[in-house]
Short mmCIF file of the C-alpha atoms (twelve columns), coordinates in Angstrom:
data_MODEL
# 
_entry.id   MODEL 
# 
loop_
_atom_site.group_PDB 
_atom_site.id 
_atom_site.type_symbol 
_atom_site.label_atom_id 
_atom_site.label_alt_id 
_atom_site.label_comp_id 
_atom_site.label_asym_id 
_atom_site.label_seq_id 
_atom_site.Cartn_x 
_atom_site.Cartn_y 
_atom_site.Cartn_z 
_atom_site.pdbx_PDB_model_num 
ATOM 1   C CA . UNK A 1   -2.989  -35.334 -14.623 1 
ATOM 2   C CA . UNK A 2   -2.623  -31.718 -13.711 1 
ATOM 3   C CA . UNK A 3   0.320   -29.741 -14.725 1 
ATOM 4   C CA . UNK A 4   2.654   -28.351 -11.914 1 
ATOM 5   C CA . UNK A 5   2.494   -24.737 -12.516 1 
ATOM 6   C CA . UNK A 6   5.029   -22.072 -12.594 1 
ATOM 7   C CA . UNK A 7   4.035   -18.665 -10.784 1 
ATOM 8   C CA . UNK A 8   5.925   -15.848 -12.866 1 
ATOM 9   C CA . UNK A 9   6.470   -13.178 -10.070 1 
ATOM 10  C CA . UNK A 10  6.690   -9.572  -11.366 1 
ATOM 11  C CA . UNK A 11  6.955   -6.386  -9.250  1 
ATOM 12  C CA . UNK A 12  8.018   -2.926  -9.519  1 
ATOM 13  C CA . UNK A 13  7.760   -0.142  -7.397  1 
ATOM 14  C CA . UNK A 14  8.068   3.300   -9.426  1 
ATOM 15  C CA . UNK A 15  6.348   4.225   -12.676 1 
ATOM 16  C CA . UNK A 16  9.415   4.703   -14.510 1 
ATOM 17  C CA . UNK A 17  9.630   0.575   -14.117 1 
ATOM 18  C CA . UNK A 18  6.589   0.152   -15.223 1 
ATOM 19  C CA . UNK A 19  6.450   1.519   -18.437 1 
ATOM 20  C CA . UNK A 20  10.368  0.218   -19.267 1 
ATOM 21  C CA . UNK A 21  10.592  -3.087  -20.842 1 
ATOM 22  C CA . UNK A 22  11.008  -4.758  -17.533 1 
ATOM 23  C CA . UNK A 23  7.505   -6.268  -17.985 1 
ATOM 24  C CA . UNK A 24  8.121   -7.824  -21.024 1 
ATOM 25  C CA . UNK A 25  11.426  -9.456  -20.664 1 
ATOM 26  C CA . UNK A 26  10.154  -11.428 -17.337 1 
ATOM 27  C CA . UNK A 27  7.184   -12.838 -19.328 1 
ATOM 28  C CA . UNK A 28  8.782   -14.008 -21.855 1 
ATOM 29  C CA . UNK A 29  11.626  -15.538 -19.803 1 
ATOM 30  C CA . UNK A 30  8.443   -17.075 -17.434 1 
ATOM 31  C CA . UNK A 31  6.954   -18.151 -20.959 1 
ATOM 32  C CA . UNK A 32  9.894   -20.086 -21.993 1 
ATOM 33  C CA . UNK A 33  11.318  -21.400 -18.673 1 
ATOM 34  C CA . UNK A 34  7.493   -22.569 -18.285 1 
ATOM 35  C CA . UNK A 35  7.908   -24.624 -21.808 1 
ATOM 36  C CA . UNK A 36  10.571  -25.998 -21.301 1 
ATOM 37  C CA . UNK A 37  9.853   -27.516 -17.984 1 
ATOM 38  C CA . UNK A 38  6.462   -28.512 -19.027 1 
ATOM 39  C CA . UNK A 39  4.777   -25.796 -16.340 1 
ATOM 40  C CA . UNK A 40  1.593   -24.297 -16.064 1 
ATOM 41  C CA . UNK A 41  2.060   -20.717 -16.241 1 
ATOM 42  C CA . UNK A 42  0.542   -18.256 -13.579 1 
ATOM 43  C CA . UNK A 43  1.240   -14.344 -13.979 1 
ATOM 44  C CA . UNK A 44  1.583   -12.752 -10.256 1 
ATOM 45  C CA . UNK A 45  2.456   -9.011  -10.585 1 
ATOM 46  C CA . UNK A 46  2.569   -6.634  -7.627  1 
ATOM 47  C CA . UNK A 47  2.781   -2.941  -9.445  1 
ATOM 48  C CA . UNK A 48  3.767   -0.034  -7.039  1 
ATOM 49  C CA . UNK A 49  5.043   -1.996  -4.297  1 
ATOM 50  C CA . UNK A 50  8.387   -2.127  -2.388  1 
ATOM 51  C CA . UNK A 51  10.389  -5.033  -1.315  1 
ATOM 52  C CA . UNK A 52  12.818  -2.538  0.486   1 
ATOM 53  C CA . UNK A 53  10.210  -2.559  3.937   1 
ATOM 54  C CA . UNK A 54  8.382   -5.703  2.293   1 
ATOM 55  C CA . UNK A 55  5.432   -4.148  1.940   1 
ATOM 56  C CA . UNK A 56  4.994   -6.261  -1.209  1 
ATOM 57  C CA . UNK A 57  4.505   -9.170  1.419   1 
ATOM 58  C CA . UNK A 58  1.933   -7.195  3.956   1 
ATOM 59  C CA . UNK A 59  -0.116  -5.504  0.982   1 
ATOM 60  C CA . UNK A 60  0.940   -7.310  -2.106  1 
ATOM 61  C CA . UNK A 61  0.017   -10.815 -4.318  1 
ATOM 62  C CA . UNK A 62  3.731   -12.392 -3.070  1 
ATOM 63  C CA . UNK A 63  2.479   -12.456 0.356   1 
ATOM 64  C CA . UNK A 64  -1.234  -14.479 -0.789  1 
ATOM 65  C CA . UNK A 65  0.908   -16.910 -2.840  1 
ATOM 66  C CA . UNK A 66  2.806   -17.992 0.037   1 
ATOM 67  C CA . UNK A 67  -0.342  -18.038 2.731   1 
ATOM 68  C CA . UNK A 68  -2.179  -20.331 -0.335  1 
ATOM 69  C CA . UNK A 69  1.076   -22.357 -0.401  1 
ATOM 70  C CA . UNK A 70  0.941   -22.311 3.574   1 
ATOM 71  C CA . UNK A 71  -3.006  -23.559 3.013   1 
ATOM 72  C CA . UNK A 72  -2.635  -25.705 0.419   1 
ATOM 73  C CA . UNK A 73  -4.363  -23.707 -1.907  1 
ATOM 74  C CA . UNK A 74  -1.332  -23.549 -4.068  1 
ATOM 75  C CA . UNK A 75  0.589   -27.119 -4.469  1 
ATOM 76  C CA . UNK A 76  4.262   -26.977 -2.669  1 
ATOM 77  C CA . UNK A 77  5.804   -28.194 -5.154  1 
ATOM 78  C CA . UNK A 78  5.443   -25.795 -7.841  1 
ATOM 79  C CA . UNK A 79  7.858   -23.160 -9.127  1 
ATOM 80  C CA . UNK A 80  8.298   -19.527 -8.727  1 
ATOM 81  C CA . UNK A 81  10.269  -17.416 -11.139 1 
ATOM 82  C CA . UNK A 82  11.986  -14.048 -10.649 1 
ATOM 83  C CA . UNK A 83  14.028  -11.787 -12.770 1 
ATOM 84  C CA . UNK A 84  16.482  -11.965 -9.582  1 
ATOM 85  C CA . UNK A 85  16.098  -12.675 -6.246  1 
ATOM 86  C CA . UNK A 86  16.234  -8.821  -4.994  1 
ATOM 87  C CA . UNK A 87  12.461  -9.208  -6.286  1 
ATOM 88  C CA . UNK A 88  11.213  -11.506 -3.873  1 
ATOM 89  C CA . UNK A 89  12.886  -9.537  -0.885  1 
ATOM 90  C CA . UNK A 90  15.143  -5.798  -0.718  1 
ATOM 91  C CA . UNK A 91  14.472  -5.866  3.181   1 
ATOM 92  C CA . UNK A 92  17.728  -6.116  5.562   1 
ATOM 93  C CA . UNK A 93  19.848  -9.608  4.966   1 
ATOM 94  C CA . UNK A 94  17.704  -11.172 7.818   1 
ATOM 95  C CA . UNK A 95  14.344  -11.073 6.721   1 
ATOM 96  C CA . UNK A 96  15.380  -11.302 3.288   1 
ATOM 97  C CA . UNK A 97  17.035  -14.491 3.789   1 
ATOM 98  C CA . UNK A 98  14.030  -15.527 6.320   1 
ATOM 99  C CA . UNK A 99  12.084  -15.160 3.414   1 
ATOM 100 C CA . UNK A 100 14.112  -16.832 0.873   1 
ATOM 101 C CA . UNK A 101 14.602  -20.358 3.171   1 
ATOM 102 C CA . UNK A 102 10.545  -20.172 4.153   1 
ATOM 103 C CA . UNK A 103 9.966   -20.482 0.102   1 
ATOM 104 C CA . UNK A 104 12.032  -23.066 0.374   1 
ATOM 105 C CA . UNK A 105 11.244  -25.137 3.083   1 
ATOM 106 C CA . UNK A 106 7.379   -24.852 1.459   1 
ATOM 107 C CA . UNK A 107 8.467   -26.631 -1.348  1 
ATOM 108 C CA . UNK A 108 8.415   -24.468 -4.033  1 
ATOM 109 C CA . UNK A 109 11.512  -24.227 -6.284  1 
ATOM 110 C CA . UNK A 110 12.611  -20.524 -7.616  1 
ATOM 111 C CA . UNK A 111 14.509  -19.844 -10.662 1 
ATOM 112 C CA . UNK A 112 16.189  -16.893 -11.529 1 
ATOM 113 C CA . UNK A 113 15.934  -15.640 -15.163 1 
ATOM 114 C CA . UNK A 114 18.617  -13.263 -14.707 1 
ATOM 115 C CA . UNK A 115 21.449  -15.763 -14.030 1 
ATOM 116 C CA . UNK A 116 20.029  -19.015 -15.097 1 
ATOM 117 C CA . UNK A 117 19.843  -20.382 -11.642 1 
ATOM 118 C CA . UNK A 118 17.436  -22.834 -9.829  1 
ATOM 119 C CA . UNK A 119 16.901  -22.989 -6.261  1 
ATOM 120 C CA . UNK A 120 15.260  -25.276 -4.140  1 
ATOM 121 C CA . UNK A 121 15.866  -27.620 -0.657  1 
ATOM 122 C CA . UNK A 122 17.864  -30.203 -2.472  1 
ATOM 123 C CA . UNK A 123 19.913  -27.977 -3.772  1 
ATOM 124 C CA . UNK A 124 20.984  -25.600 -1.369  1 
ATOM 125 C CA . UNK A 125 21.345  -28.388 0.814   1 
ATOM 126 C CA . UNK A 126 24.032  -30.548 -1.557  1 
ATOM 127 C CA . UNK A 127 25.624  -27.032 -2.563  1 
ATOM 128 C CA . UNK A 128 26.053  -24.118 0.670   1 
ATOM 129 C CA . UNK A 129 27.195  -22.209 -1.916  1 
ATOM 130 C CA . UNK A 130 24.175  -21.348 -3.313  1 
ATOM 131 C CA . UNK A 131 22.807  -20.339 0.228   1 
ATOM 132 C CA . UNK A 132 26.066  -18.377 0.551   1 
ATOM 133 C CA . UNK A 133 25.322  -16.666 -2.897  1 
ATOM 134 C CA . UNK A 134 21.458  -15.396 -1.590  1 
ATOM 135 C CA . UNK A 135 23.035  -14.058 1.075   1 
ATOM 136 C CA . UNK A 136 25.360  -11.768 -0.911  1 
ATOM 137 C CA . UNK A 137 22.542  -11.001 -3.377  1 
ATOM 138 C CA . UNK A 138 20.064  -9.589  -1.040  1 
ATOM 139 C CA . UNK A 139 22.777  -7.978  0.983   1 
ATOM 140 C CA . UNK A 140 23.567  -5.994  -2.386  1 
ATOM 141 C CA . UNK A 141 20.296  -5.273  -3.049  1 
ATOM 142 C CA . UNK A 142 19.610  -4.145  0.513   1 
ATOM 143 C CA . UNK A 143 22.794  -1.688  0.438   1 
ATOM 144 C CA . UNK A 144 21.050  -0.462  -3.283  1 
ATOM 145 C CA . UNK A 145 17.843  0.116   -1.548  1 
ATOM 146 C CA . UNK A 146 19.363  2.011   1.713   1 
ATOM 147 C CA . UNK A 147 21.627  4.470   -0.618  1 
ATOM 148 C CA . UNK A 148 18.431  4.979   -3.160  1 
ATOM 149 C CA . UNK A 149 16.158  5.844   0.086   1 
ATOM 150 C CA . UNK A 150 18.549  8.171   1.346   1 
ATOM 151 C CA . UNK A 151 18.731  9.973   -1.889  1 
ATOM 152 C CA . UNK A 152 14.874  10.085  -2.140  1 
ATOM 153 C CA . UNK A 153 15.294  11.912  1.422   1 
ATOM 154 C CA . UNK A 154 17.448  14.279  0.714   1 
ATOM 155 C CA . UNK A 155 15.703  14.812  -2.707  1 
ATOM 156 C CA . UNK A 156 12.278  15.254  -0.651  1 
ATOM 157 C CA . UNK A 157 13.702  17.556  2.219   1 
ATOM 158 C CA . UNK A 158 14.849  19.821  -0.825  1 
ATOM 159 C CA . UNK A 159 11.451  19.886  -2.025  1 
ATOM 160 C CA . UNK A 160 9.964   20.511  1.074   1 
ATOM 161 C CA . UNK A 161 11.925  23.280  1.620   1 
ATOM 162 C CA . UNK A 162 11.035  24.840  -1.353  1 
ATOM 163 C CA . UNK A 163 7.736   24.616  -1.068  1 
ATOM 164 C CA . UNK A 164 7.907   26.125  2.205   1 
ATOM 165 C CA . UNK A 165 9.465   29.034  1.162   1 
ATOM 166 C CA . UNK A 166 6.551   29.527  -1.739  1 
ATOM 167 C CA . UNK A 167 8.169   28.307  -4.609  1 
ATOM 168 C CA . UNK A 168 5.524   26.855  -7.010  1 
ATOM 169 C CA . UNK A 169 5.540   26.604  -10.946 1 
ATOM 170 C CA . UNK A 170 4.339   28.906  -13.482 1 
ATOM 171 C CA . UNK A 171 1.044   27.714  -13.339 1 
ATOM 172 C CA . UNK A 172 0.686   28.493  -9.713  1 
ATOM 173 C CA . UNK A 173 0.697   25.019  -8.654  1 
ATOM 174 C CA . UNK A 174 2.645   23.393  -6.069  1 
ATOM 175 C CA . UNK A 175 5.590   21.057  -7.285  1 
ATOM 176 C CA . UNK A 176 4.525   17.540  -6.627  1 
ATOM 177 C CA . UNK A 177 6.499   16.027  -4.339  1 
ATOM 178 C CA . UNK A 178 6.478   11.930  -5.488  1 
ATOM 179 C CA . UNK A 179 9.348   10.622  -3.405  1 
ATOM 180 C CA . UNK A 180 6.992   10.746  -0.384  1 
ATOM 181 C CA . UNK A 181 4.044   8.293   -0.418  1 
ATOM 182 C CA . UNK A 182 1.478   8.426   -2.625  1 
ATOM 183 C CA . UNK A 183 -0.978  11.347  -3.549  1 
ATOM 184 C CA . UNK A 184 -4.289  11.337  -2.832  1 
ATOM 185 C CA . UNK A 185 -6.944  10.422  -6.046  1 
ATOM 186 C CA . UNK A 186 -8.655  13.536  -6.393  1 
ATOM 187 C CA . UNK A 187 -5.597  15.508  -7.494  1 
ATOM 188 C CA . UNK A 188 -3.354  15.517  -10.694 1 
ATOM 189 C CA . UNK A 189 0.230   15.125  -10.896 1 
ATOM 190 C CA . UNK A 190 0.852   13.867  -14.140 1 
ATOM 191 C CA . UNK A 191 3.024   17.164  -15.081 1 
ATOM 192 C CA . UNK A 192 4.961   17.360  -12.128 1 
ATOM 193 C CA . UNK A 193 2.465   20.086  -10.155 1 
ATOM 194 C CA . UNK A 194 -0.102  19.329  -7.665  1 
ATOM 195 C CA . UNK A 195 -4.056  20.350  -9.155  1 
ATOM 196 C CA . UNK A 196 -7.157  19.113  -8.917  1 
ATOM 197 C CA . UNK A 197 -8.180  15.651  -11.201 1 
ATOM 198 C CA . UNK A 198 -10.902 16.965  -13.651 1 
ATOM 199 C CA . UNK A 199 -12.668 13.604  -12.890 1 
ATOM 200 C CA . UNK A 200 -12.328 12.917  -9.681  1 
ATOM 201 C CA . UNK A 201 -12.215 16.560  -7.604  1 
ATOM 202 C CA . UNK A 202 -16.020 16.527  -8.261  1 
ATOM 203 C CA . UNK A 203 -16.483 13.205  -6.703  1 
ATOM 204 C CA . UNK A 204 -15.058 13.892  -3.710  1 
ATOM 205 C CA . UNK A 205 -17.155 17.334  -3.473  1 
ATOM 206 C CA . UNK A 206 -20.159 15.059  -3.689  1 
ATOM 207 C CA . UNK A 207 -18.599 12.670  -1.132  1 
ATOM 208 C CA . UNK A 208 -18.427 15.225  1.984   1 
ATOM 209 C CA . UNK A 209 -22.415 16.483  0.230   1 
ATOM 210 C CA . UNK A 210 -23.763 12.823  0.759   1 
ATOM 211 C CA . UNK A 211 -22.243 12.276  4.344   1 
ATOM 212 C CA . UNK A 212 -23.300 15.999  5.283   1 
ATOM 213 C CA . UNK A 213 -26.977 15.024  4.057   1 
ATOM 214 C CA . UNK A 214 -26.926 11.509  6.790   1 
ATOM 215 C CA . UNK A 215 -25.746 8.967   4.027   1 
ATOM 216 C CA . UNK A 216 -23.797 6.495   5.672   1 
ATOM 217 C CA . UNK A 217 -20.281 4.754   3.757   1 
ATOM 218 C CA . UNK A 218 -22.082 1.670   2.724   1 
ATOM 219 C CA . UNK A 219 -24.366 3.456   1.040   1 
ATOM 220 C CA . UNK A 220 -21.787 5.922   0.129   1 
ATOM 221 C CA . UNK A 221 -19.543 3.226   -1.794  1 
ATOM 222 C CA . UNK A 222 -22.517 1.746   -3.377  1 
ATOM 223 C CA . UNK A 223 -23.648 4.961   -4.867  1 
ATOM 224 C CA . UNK A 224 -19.897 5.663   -5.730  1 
ATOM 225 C CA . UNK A 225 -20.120 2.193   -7.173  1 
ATOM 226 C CA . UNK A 226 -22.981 2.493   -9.464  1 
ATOM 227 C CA . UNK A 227 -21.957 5.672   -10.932 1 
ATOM 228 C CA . UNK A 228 -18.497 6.588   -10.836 1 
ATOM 229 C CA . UNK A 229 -15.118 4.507   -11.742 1 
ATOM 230 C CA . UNK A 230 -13.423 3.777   -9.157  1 
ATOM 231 C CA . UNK A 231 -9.519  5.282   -8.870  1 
ATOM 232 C CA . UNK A 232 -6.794  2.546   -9.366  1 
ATOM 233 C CA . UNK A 233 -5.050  1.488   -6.133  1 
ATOM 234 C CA . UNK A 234 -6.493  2.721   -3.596  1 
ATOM 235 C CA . UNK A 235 -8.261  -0.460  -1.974  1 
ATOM 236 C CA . UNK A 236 -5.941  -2.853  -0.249  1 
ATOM 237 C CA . UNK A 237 -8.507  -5.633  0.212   1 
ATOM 238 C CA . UNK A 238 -8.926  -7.837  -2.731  1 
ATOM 239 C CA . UNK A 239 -12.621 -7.733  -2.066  1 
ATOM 240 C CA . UNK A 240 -12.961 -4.015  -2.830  1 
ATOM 241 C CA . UNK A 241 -10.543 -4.309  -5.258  1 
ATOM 242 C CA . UNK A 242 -11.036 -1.731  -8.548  1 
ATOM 243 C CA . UNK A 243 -14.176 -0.224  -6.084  1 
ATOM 244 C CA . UNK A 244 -15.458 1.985   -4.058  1 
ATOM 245 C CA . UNK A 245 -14.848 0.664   -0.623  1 
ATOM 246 C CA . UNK A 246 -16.520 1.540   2.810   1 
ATOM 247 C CA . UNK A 247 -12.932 1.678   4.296   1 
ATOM 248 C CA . UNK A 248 -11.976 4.081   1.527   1 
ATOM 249 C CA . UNK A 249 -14.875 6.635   1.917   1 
ATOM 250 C CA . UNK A 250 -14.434 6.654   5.573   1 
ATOM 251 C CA . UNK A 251 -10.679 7.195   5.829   1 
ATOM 252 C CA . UNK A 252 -11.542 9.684   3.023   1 
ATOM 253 C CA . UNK A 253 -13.839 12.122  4.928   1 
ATOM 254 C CA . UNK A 254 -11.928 12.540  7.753   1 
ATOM 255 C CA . UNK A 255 -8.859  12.698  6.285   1 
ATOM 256 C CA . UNK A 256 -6.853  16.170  6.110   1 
ATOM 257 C CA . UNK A 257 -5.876  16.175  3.060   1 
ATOM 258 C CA . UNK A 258 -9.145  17.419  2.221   1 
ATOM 259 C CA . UNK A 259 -8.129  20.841  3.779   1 
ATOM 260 C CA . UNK A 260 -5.437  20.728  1.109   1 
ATOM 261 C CA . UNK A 261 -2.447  19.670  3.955   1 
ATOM 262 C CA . UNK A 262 -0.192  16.460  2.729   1 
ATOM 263 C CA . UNK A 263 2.379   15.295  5.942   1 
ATOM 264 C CA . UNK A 264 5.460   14.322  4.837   1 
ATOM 265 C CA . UNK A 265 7.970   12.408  7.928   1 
ATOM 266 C CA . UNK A 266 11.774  12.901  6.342   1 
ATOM 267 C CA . UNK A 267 14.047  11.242  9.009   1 
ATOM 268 C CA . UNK A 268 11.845  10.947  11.983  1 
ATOM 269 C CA . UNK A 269 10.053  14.723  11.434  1 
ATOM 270 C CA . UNK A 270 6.689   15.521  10.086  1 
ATOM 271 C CA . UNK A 271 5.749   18.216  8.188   1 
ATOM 272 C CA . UNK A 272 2.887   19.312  7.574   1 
ATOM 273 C CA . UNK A 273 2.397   21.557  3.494   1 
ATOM 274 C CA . UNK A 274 -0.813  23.393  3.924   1 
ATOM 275 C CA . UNK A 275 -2.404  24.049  0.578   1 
ATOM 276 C CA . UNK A 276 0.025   21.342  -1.424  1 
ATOM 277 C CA . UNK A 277 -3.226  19.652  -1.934  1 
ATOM 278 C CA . UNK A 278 -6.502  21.479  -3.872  1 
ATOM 279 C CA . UNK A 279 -9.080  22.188  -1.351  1 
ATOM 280 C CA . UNK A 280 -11.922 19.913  -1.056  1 
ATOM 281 C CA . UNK A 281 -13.608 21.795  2.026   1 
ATOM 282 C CA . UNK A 282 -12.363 24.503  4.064   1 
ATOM 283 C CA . UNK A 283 -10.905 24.512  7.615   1 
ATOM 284 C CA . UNK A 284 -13.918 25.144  9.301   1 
ATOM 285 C CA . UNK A 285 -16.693 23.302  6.645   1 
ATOM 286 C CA . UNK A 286 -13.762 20.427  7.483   1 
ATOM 287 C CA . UNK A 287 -14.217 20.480  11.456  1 
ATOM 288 C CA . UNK A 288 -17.858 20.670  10.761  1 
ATOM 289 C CA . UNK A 289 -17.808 17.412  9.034   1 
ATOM 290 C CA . UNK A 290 -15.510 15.755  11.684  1 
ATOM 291 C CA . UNK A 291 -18.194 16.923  14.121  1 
ATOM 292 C CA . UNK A 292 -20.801 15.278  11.700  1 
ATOM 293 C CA . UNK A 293 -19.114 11.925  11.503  1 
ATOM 294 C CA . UNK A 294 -18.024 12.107  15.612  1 
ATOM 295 C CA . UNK A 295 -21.476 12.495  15.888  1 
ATOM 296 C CA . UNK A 296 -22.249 12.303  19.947  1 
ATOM 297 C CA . UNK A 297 -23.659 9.803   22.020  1 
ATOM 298 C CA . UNK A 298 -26.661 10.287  23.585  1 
ATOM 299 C CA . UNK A 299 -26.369 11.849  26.957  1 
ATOM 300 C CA . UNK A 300 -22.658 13.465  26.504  1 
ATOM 301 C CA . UNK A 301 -21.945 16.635  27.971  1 
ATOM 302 C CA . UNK A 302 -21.126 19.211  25.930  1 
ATOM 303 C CA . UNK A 303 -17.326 18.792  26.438  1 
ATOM 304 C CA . UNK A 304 -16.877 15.627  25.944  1 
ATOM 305 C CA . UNK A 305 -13.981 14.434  23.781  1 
ATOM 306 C CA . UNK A 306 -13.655 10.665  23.347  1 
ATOM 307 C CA . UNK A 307 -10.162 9.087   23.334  1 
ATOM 308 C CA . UNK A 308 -9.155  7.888   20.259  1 
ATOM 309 C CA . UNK A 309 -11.803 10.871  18.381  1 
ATOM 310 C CA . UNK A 310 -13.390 9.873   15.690  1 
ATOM 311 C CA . UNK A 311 -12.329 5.646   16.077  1 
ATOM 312 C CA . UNK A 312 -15.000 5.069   19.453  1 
ATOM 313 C CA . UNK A 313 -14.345 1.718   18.510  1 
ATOM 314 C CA . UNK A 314 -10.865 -0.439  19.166  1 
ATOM 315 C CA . UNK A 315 -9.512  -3.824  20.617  1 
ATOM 316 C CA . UNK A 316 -8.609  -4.623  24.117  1 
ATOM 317 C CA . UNK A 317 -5.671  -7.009  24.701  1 
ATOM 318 C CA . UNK A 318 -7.621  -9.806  24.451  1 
ATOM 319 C CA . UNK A 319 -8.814  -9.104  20.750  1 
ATOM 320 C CA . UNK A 320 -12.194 -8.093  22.021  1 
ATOM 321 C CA . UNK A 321 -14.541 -5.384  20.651  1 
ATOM 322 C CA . UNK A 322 -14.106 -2.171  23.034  1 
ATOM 323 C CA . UNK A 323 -17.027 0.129   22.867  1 
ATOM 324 C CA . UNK A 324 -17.332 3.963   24.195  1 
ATOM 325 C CA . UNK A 325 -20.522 4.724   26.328  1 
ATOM 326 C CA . UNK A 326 -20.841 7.711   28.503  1 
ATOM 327 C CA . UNK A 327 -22.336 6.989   32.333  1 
ATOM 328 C CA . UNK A 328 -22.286 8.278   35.959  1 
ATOM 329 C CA . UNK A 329 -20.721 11.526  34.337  1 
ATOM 330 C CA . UNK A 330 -17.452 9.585   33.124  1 
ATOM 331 C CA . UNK A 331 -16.466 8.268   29.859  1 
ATOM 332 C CA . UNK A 332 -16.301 4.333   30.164  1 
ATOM 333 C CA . UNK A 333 -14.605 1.579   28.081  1 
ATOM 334 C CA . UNK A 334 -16.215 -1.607  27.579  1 
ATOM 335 C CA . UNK A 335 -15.218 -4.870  26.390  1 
ATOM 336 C CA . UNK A 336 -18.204 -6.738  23.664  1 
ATOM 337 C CA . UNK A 337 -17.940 -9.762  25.063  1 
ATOM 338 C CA . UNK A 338 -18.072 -8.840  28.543  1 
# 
């Protein structure tokens, strides 16, 4: 007979986390709550990932466990463990406890390894309490998350200020500003300044070269592929996962941070750093390859500029495939299927 297995869920969303010995301490508590419940163990860790806007759940592995569970890929009846329950959700009390009663209702029984405690329907049904206690526990970690993201703000408006006023470090390179998304692979932050990755600057110099010369993503991503290891995180699909993707070389080239320009939004505003970023291509060698990749349809006129530049390609409210084809001397939509 199969064993019932025990998912050890493990997340952390700054690099400071990950190299503490946060890692550790929930496999080994997985390891011996597994043991001593006869479980199967199963290691699901989502590194880098929030649970404050639950993108852990749109991007992450916590939101495939519970579409296998949903599928019955993933028997409902087996366990979940989590240091505490802020892991599973840091969203607003709502979701959070959306979240926690859909586990639930699955099936699948969570235990704590901070506190000792086990959840599941039974339970929570025979004691409120417990419900009453998840409540209070995301609402904490929730009012954490709000005061942390505020301090990140202010923390990144200071930084933004000072870059705007030219402040850079001795070396001449921009402070790196971490607080506010993620930087792009081809530069190096590792001490706290913003310069180009000895590794992978060159690679995306040859990336613009091979679309400039006609090559197309696919083949792109395959060269990339074949040749080249492939930066860590970047593909959210778990098919191009630790690749070269399509989707990446494509958002890639006609992307501005290749200009050097990272946007930052701080409260509702965008700014826009020129040069926080090395230079990949120029301003103008960087509208040149936008012009490349928008390359025009047959029979435009020459001032033709499609809505939604450089997509031509989107959904109608039906789902369907819209295409962009220029006739009679107007630009026209049409649906695929129709």
């Amino acid at each position: 007979m199969e064993k019932r297995k025990l998912y050890s869920y493990i997340r952390w969303s700054s690099d400071k986390q990950a190299k503490g010995s946060s890692l550790q301490r929930q496999l080994e508590t997985a390891r011996r709550v597994a043991h001593e419940n006869g479980l199967e163990l199963v290691e699901i860790i989502d590194a880098g990932l929030s649970a404050f806007r639950s993108k852990h759940l749109e991007h992450g592995n916590l939101g495939a466990f519970i579409e296998a569970v949903k599928a019955g890929e993933i028997a409902n009846d087996s366990w979940l463990t989590v240091e505490s329950l802020d892991r599973i959700s840091r969203d607003e009390i709502l979701k959070a406890q959306r979240l926690f009663m859909e586990l639930l209702e699955l099936g699948i029984t969570i235990y704590t390894g901070m506190d000792n405690r086990i959840y599941n329907k039974a339970s929570v049904t025979d004691n409120p309490m417990e419900l009453m206690l998840s409540i209070m526990t995301f609402s904490r970690a929730n009012q954490e998350s709000i005061v942390k993201s505020q301090r990140q703000k202010s923390a990144a408006q200071l930084k933004i200020d000072k870059f705007q006023a030219g402040e850079r470090a001795e070396n001449g390179y921009p402070f790196a500003i971490r607080s506010s998304g993620a930087n792009v692979f081809w530069s190096d932050v590792s001490d706290g300044t913003v310069k180009a990755h000895e590794y992978y600057f060159p690679i995306a110099r040859l990336i613009v070269s091979l679309r400039l010369k006609g090559w197309g993503y696919m083949r792109i991503a395959k060269h990339l592929n074949d040749n080249y290891t492939p930066p860590k995180g970047t593909a959210k699909r778990k098919h191009f996962k630790d690749m070269w993707s399509p989707k990446l070389v494509c958002n890639f080239l006609q992307s501005r941070t290749l200009m050097g320009e990272k946007s930052i939004r701080v409260d509702g505003v965008e700014h826009i750093l020129k040069d926080y970023y090395p230079q990949v291509i120029s301003q103008t060698e960087y509208y040149s390859l936008q012009s490349v990749i928008n390359r025009k349809l047959a029979n435009e006129p020459n001032d033709y500029i499609p809505l939604l530049s450089g997509i031509r390609r989107f959904k109608c409210a039906c789902g369907a495939p819209m295409v962009a084809f220029y006739q009679y001397d107007k630009i026209r939509y049409l649906n695929r299927h129709g």
